[in-house]
C-alpha positions as CSV (number, residue, x, y, z in Angstrom):
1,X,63.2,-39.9,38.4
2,X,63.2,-35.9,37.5
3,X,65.5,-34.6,34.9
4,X,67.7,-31.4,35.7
5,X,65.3,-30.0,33.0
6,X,62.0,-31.1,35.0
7,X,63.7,-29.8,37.9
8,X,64.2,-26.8,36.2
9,X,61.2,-26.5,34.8
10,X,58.8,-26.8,37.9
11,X,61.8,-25.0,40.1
12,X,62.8,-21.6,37.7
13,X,64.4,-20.1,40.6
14,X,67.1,-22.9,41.3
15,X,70.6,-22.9,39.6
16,X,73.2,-25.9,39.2
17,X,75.6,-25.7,42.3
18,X,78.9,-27.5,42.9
19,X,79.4,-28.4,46.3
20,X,82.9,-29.7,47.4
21,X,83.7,-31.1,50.7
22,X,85.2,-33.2,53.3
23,X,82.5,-36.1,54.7
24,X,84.3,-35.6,58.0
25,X,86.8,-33.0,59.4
26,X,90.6,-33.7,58.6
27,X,89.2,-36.3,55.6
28,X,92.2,-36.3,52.7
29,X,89.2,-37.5,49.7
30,X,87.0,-34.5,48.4
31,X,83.5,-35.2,47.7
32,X,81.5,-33.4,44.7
33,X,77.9,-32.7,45.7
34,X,75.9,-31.1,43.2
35,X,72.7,-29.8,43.5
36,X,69.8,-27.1,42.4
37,X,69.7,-23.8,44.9
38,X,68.3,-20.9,45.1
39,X,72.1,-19.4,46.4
40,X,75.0,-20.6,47.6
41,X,74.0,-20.9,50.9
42,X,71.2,-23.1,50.0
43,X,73.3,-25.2,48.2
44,X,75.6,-25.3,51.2
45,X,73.1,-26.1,53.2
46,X,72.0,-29.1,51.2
47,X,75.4,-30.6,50.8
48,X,75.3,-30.3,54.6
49,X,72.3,-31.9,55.4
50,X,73.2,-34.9,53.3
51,X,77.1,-35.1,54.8
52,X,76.3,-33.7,58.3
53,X,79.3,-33.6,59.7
54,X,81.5,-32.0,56.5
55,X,83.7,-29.3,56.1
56,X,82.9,-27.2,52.9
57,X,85.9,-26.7,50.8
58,X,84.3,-24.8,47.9
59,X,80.7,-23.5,46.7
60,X,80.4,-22.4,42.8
61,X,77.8,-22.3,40.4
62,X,77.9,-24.8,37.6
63,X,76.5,-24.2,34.6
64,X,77.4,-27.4,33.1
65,X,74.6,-28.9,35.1
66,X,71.8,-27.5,32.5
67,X,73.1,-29.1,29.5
């Protein structure tokens, strides 16, 4: 399994996203997704294709993700 660093390495153009949403419309429970994107709308579009039929709450780029 890749490291964020190996990621990072062979990807330079992807940055640490946090993704939060609801699995399923109306859900009470938030679910983190975080990913590598190119923008936020990529990393939308991955939390998406892995929970198809979320609601995005929130999209913000997280740093945290390259230590």
């Amino acid at each position: 399994m890749k490291t964020a660093a190996d990621i990072l390495h062979d990807n330079p153009n992807l940055i640490p996203y946090r993704v939060t949403l609801a699995e399923e419309p109306g859900d009470k429970f938030t679910i983190v997704f975080d990913c590598f994107a190119e923008d936020d709308d990529h990393a939308a579009e991955q939390a998406e294709n892995a929970y198809p039929n979320c609601t995005i709450h929130n999209v913000t780029f997280f740093p945290e993700a390259n230590q």
